[in-house]
N, C-alpha and C positions, 0 to 999 in steps of 0.2 A: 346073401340076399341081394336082387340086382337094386342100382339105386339109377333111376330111368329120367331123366332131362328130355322131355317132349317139346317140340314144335309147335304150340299154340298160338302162334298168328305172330387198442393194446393189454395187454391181459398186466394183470401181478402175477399172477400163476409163473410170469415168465421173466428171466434175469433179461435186460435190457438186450436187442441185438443190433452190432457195432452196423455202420451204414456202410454197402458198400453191392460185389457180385459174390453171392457163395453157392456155393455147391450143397443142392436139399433133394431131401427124400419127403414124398408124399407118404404120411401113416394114418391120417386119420380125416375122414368126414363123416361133419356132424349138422343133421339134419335139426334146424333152430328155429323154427316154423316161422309163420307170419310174424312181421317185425314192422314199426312205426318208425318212417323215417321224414324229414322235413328238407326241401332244399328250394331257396327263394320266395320263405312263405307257406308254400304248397304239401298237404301231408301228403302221403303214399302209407301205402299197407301194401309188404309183397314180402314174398318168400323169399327165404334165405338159406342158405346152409353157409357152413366155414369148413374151408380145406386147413387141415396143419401140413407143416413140416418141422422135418430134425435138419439139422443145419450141421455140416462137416468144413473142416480147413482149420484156419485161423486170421484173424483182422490183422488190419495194419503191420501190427507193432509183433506181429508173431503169438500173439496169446492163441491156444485153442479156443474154436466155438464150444466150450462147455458150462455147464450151471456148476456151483459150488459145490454139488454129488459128483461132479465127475461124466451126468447125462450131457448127450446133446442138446446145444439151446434150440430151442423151437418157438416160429412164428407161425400166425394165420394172417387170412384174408376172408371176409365176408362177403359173399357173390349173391346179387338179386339170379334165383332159379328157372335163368331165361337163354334162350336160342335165339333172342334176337341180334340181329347183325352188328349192333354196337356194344349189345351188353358184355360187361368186362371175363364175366366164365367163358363165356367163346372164343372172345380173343385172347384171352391168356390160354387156353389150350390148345388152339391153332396156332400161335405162337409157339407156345412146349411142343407140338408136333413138329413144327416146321411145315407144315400143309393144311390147308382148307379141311373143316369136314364134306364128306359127299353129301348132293340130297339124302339118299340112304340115310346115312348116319346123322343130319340133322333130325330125321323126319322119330327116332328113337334111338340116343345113345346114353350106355350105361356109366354113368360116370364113376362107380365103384373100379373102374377099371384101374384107374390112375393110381389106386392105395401101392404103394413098394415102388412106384414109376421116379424115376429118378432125373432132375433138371438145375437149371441154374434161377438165380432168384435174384432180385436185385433189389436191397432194403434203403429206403432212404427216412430219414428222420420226419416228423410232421407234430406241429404242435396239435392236443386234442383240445378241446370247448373248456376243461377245466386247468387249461395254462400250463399241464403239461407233456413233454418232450415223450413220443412216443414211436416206435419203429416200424413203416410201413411196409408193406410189398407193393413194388411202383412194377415191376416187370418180370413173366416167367420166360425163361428160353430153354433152350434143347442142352444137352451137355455137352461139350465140343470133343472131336474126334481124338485132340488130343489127350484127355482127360481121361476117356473111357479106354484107351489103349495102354495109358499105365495102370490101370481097375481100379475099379469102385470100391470106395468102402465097405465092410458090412452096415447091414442097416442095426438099429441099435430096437426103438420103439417097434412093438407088435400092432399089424396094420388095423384099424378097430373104424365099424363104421354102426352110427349111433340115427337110426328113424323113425320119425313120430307115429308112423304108421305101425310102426313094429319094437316099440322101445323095450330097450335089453336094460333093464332096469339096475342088474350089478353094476354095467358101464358108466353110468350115470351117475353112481354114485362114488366112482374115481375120477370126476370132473371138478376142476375149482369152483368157487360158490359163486364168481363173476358168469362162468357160462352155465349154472346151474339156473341161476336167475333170468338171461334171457330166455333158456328154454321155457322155464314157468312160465313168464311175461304172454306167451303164445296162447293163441286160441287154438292151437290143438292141443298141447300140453292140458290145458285146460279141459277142455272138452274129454279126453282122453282119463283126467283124476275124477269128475264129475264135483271139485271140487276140494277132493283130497289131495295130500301129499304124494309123493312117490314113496314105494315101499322102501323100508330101511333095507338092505342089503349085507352080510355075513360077510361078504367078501373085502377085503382089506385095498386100500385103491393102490394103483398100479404106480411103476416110478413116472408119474405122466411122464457115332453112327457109321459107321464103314459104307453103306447103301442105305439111303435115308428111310427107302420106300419098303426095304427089309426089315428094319430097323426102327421104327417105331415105338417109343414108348408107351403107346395105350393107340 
């Protein structure tokens, strides 16, 4: 299913990740509806989604990017679902391109494109509101030439994308309780149970450039 960005005018779930440039794969976005934010006083209500990624290498000290199973550690970012010139999904995907979008492609692009697209990520640390120490994504970029000519890794996570317009209700239920909550939080979530819960689900949750212009990630 396409997930369409129009032109209209820290988890627990996750083992801490070390601060620094790593090497990530986009697996998932998930559509987390209307969200309440405040900054200098002023509310806002706007739309949101969160891209993930798996994270491959190792930090500093030589440890692998992995959780205590052996998975890749994996971070997100939370993006206001906007085309406008400064908001942060555009420029971090023109950036991950390394190229501007066209009118064309601003005026309707599919962002589902980028699920399995492979980039670098730059994590810096950030204290959060309740004093503690949490790991951000400050910048996305391209993956350098030299990187991709020794290969990619395989990817690890199966690409999964989760929308309120069309909620896959198993998916959902292999989500941590922190991002189960914001989606409830939403007025579409809401709108969408009429009040009720989401249904329980059977299914057991999941283990959560050569020529640039050739070359393209998304």
């Amino acid at each position: 299913m396409s997930f369409i960005v129009e032109d209209t005018g820290p988890s627990s779930d996750f083992k801490q990740v070390p601060a620094g440039l790593h090497l990530a794969r986009c697996y998932r976005i998930i559509d987390i509806g209307t969200q309440r934010s405040e900054y200098d006083g002023v509310e806002k209500k706007q739309r949101k989604i969160s891209l993930f990624w798996e994270l491959h290498g190792e930090d500093d000290d030589g440890n692998k990017l992995v959780t205590d199973d052996g998975r890749p550690m994996a971070i997100f970012k939370n993006y206001t679902l906007s085309w406008h010139e400064k908001a942060s999904l555009r420029l971090d995907l023109q950036n991950w391109r390394n190229k501007p979008f066209t009118d064309v492609e601003l005026r309707r692009f599919d962002i589902s494109t980028i699920l399995g697209a492979w980039c670098m990520v730059t994590v810096v640390p950030r204290p959060g509101k309740n004093g503690k120490m949490y790991s951000n994504i400050k910048g996305v970029a391209p993956v350098p030439s030299v990187i991709k000519q020794t290969g990619l890794p395989q990817g690890v996570n199966p690409t999964q994308e989760f929308r309120l317009a069309d909620p896959d209700y198993e998916l959902f239920e292999t989500f941590g309780k922190g991002l189960k909550a914001v989606i409830e939080s939403s007025p579409e979530w809401k709108a969408l149970q009429g009040g009720k819960t989401a249904p329980k689900s059977s299914k057991a949750p999941s283990s959560g450039f050569d020529d640039m212009e050739d070359d393209l990630p998304f």
